[in-house]
VMD Tcl script that builds the backbone (N, CA, C; Angstrom):
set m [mol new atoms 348]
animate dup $m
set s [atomselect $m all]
$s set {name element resname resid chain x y z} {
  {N N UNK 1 A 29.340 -153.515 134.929}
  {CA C UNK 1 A 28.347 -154.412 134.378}
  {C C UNK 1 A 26.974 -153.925 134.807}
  {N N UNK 2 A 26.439 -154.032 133.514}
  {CA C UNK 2 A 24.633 -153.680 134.200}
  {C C UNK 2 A 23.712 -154.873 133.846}
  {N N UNK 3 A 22.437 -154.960 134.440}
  {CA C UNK 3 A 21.633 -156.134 134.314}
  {C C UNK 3 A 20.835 -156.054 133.349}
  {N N UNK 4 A 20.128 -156.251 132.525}
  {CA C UNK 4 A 19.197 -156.051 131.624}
  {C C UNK 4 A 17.873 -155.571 132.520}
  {N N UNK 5 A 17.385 -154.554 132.560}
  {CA C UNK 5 A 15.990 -154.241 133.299}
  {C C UNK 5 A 16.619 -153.417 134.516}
  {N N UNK 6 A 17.898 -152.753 134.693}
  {CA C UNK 6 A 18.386 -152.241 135.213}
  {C C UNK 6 A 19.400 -151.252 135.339}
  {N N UNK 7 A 19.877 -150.397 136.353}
  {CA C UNK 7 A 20.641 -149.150 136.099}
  {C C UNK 7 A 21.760 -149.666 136.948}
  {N N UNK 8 A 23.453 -149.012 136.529}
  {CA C UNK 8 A 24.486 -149.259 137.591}
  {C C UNK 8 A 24.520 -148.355 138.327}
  {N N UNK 9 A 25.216 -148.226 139.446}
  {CA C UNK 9 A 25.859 -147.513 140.123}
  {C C UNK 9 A 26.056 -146.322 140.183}
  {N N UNK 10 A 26.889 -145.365 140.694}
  {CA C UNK 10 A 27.048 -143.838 139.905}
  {C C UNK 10 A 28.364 -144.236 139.855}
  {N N UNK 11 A 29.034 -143.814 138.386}
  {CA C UNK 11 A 30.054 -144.070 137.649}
  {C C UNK 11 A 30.991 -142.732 138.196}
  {N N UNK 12 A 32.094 -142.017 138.669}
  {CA C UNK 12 A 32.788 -140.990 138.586}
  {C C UNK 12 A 33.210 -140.276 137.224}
  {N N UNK 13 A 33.034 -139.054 136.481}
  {CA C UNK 13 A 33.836 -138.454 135.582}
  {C C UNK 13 A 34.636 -137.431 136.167}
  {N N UNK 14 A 36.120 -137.076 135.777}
  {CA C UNK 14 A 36.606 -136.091 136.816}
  {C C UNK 14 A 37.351 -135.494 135.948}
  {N N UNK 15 A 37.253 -134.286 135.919}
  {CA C UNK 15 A 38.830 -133.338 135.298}
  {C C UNK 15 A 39.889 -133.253 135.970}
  {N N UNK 16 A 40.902 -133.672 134.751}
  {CA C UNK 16 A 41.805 -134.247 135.574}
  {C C UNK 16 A 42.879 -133.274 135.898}
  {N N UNK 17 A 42.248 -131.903 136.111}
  {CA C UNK 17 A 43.015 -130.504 136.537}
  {C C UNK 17 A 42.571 -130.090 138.036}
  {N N UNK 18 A 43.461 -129.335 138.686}
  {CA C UNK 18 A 42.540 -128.781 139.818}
  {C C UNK 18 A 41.957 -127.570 139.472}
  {N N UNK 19 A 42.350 -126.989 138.373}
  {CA C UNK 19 A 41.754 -125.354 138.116}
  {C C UNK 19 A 41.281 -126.089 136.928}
  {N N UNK 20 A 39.744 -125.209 137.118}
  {CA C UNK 20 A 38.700 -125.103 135.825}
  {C C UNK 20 A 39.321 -124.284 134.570}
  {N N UNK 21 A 39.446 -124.695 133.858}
  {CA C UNK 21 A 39.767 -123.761 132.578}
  {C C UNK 21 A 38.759 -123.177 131.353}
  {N N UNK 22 A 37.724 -123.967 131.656}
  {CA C UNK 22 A 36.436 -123.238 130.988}
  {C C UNK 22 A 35.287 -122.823 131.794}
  {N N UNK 23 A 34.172 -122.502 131.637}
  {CA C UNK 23 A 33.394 -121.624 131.835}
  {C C UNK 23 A 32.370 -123.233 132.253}
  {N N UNK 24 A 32.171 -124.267 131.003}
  {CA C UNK 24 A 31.223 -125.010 131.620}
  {C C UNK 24 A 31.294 -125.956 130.297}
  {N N UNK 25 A 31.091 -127.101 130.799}
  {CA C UNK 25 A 31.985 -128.286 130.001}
  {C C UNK 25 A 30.409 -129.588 129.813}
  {N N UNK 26 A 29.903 -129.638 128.969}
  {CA C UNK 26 A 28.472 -130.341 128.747}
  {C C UNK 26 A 28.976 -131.847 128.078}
  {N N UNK 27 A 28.697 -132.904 128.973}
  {CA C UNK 27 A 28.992 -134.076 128.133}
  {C C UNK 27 A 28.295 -134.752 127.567}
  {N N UNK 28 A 28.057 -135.906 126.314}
  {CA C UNK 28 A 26.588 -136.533 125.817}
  {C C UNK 28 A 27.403 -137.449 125.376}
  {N N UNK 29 A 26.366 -138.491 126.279}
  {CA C UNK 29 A 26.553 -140.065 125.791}
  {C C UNK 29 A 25.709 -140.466 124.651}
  {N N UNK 30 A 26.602 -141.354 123.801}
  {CA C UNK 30 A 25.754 -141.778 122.486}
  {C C UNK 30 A 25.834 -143.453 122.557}
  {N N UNK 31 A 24.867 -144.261 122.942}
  {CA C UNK 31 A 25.495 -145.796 122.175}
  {C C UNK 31 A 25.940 -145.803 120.911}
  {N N UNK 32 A 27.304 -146.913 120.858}
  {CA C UNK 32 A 27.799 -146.717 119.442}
  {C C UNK 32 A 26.865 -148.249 118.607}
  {N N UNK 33 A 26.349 -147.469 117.606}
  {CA C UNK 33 A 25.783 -148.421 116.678}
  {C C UNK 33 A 26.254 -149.604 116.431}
  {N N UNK 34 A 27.764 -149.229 116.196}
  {CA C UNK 34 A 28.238 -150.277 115.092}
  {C C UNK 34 A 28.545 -151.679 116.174}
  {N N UNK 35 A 27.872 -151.811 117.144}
  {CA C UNK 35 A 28.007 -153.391 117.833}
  {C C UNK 35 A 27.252 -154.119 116.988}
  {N N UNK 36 A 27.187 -155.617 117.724}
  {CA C UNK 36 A 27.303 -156.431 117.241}
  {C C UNK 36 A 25.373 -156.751 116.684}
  {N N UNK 37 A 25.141 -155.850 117.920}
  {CA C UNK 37 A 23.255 -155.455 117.617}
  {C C UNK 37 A 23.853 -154.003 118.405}
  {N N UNK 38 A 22.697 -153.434 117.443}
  {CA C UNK 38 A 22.831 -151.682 117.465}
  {C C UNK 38 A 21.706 -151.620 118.636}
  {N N UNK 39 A 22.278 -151.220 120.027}
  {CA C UNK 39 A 21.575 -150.970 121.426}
  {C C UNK 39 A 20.615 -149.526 121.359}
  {N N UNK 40 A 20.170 -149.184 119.843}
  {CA C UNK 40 A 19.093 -147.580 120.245}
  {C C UNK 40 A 18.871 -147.066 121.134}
  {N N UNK 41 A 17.551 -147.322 121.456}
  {CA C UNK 41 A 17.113 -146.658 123.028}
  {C C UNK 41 A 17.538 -147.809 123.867}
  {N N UNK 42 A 17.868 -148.776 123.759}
  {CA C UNK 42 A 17.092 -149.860 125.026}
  {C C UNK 42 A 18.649 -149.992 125.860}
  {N N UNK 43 A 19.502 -148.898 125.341}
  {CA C UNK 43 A 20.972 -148.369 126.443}
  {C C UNK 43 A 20.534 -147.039 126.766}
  {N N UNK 44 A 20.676 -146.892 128.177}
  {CA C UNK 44 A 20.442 -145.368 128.212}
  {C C UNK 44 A 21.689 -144.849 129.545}
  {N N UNK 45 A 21.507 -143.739 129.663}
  {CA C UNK 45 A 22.382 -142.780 130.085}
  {C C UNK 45 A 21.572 -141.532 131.252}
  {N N UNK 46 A 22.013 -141.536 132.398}
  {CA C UNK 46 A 21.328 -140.648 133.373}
  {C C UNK 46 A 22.568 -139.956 134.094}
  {N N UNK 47 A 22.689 -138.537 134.257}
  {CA C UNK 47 A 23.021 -137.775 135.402}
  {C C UNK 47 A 22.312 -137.139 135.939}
  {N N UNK 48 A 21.876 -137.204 137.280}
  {CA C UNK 48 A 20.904 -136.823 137.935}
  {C C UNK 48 A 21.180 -135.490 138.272}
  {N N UNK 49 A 22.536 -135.589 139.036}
  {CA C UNK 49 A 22.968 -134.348 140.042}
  {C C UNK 49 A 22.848 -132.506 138.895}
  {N N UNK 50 A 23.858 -133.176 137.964}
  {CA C UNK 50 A 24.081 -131.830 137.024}
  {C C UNK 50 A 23.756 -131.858 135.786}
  {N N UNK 51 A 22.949 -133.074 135.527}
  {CA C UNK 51 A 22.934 -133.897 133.725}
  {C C UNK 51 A 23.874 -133.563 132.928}
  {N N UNK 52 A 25.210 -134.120 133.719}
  {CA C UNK 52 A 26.458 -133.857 132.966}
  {C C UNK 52 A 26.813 -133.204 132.299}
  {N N UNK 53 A 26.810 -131.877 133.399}
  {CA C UNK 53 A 27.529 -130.547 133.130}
  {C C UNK 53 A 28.753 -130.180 134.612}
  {N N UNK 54 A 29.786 -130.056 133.725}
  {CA C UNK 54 A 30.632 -129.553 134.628}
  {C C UNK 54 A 30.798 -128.138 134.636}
  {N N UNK 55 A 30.744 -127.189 135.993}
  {CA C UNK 55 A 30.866 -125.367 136.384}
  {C C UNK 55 A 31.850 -125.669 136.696}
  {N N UNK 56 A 32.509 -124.863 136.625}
  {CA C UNK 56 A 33.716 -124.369 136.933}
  {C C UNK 56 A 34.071 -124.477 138.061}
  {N N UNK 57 A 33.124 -124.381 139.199}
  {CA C UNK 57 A 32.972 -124.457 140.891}
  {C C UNK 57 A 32.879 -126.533 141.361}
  {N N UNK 58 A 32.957 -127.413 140.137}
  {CA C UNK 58 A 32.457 -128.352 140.245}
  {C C UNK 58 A 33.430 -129.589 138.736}
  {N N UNK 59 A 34.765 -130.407 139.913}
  {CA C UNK 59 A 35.521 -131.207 139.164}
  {C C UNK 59 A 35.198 -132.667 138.879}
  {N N UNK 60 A 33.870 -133.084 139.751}
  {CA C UNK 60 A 33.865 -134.039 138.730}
  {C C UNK 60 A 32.174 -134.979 139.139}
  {N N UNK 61 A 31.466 -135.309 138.278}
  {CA C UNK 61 A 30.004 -135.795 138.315}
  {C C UNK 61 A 29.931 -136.953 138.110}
  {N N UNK 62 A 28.836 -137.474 138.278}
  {CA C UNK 62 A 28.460 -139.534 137.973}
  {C C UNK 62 A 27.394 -139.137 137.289}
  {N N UNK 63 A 27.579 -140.464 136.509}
  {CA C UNK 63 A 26.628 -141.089 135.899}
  {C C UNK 63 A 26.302 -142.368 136.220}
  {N N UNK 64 A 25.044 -142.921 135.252}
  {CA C UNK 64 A 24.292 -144.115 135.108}
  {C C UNK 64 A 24.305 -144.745 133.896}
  {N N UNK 65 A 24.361 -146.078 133.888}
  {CA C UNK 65 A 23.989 -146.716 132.650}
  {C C UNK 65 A 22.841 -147.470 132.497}
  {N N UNK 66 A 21.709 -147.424 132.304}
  {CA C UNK 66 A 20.986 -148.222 132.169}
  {C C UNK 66 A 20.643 -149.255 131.025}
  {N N UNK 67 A 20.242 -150.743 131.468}
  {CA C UNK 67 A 19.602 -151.528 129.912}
  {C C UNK 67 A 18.567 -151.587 129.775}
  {N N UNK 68 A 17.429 -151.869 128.876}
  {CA C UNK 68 A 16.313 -152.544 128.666}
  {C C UNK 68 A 16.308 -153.529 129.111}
  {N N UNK 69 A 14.854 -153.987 129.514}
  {CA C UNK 69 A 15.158 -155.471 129.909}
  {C C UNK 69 A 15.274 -156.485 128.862}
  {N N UNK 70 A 14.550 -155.899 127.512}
  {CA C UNK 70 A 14.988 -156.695 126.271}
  {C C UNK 70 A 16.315 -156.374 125.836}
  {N N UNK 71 A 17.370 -156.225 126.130}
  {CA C UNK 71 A 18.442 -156.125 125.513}
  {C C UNK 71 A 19.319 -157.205 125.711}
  {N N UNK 72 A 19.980 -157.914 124.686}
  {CA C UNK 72 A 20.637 -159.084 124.877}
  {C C UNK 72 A 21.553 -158.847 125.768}
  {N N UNK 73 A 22.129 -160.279 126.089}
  {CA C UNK 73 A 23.577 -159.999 126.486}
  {C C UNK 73 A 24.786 -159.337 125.733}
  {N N UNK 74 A 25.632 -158.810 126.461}
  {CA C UNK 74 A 27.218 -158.771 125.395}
  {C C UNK 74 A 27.654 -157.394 125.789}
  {N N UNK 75 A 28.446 -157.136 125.099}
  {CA C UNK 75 A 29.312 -155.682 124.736}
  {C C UNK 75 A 28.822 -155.017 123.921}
  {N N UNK 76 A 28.890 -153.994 125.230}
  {CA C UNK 76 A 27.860 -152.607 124.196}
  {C C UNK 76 A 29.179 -151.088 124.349}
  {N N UNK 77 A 28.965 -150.135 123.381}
  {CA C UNK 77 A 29.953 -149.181 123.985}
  {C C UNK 77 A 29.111 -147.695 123.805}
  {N N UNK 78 A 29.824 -146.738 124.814}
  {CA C UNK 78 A 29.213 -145.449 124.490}
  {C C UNK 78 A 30.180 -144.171 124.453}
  {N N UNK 79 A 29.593 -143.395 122.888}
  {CA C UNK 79 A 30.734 -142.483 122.641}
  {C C UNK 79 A 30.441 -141.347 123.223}
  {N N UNK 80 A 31.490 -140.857 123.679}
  {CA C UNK 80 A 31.325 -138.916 124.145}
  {C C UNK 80 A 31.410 -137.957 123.144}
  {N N UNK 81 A 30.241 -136.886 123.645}
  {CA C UNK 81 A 30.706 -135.667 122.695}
  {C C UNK 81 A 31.450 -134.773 123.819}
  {N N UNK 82 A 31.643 -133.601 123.377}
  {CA C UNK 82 A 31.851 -132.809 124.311}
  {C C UNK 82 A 31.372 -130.997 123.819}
  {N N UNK 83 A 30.956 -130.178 124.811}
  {CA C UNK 83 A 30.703 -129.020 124.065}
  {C C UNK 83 A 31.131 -128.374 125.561}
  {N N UNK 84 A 32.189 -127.332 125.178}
  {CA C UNK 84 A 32.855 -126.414 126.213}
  {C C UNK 84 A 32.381 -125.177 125.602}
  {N N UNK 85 A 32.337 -124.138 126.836}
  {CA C UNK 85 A 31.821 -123.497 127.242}
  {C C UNK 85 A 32.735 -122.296 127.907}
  {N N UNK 86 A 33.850 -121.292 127.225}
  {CA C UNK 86 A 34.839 -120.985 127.654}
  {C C UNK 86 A 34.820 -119.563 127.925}
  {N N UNK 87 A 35.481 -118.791 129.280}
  {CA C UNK 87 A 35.452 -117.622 129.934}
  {C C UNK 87 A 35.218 -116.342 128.943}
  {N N UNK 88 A 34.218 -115.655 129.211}
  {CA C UNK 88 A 34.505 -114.352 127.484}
  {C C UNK 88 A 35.763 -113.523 127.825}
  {N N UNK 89 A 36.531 -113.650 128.730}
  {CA C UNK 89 A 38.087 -113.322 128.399}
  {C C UNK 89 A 38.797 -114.003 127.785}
  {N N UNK 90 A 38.594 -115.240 127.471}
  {CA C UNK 90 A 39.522 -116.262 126.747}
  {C C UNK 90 A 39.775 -115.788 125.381}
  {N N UNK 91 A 41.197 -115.605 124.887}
  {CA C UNK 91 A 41.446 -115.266 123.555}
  {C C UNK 91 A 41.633 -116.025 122.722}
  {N N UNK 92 A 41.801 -117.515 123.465}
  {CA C UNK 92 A 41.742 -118.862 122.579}
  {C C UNK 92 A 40.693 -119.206 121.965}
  {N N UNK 93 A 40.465 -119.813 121.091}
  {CA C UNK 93 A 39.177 -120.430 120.621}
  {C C UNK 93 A 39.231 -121.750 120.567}
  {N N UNK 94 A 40.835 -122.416 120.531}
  {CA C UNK 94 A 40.689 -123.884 121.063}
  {C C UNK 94 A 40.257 -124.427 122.576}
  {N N UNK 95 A 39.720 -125.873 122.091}
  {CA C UNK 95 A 39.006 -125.863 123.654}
  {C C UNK 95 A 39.921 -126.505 124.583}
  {N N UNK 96 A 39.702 -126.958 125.425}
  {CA C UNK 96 A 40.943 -126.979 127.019}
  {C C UNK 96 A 40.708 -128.540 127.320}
  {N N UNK 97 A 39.575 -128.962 126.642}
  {CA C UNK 97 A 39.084 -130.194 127.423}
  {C C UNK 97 A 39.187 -131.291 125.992}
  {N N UNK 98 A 38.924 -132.984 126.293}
  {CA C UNK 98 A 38.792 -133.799 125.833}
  {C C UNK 98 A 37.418 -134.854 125.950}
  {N N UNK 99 A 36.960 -135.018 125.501}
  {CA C UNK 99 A 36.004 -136.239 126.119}
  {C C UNK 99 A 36.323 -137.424 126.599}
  {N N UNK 100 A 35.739 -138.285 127.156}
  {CA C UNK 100 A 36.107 -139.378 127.865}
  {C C UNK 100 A 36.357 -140.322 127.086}
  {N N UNK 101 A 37.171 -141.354 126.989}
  {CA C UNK 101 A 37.298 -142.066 125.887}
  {C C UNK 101 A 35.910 -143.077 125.635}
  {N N UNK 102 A 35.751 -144.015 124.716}
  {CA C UNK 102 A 34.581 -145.012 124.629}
  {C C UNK 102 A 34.805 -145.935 126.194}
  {N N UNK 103 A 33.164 -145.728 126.060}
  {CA C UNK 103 A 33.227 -146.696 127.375}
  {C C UNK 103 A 32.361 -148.014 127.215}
  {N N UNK 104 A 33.202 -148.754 127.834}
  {CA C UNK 104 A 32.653 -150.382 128.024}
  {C C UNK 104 A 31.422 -150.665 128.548}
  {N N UNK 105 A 30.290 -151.110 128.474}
  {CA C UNK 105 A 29.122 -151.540 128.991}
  {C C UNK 105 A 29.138 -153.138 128.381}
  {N N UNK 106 A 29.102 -153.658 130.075}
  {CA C UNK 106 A 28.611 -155.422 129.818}
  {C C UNK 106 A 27.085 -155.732 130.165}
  {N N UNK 107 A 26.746 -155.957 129.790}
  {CA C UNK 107 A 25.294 -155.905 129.910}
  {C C UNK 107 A 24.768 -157.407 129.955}
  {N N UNK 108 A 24.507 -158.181 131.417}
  {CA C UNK 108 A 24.190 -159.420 131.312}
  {C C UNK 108 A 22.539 -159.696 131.763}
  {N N UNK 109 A 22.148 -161.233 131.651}
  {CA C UNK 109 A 20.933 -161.505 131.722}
  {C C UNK 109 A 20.358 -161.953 133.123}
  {N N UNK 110 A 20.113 -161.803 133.837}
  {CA C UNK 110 A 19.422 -162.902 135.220}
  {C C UNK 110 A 19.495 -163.906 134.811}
  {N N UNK 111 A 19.382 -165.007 135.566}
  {CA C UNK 111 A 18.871 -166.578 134.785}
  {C C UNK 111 A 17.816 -166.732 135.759}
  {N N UNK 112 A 16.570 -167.285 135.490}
  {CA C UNK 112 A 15.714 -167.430 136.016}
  {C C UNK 112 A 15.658 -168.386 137.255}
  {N N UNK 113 A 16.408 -169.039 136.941}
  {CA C UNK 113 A 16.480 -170.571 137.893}
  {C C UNK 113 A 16.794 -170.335 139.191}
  {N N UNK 114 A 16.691 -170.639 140.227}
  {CA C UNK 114 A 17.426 -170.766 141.461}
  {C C UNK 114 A 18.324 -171.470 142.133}
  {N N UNK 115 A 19.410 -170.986 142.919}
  {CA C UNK 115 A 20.460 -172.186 143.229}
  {C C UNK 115 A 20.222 -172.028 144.084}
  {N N UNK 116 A 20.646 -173.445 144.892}
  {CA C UNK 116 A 20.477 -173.550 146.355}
  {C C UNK 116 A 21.827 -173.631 147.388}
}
mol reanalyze $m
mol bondsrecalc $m
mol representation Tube
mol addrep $m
């Protein structure tokens, strides 16, 4: 869950191999439109460490989700691409990897009020 006007946590992505099988594995988060209100910019997406790139020397990175602070409440989701990056010995041309499936973002409001 993230707050509106705020970023979560660092999220884990991990390959779920112990040996690298490509060369270098680039991931990109997209909000998916088709919610219930289309989240544009005001969902965003941060990797600090590698901006979500996996080396070969390196199984698995975090991310961030951030909201706008104008962004309603509700369920928002975000799709993966993926673009691999594979050894120039490789005689395959299929790629080794998958993207992450859609991911869940709850995205709630503060309430202004105070409890005591």
């Amino acid at each position: 869950m993230v707050w509106a006007g705020s970023y979560t946590q660092d999220t884990p992505i991990t390959v779920s191999t112990d040996t690298f099988a490509a060369n270098k594995l680039v991931l990109t988060a997209t909000p998916n439109e088709k919610t219930r209100v289309a989240p544009g910019a005001m969902l965003a997406t941060t990797s600090e460490e590698n901006g979500f790139t996996f080396y070969s020397q390196l199984n698995q990175i975090y991310f961030r989700v951030g909201a706008d602070v104008n962004l309603s409440k509700g369920i928002y989701y975000l799709d993966w691409s993926i673009t691999e990056t594979q050894y120039s010995s490789t005689n395959t041309e299929s790629n080794k990897y998958h993207h992450p499936i859609r991911t869940k973002v709850e995205v709630g409001v503060q309430n202004q009020k105070f409890q005591f």
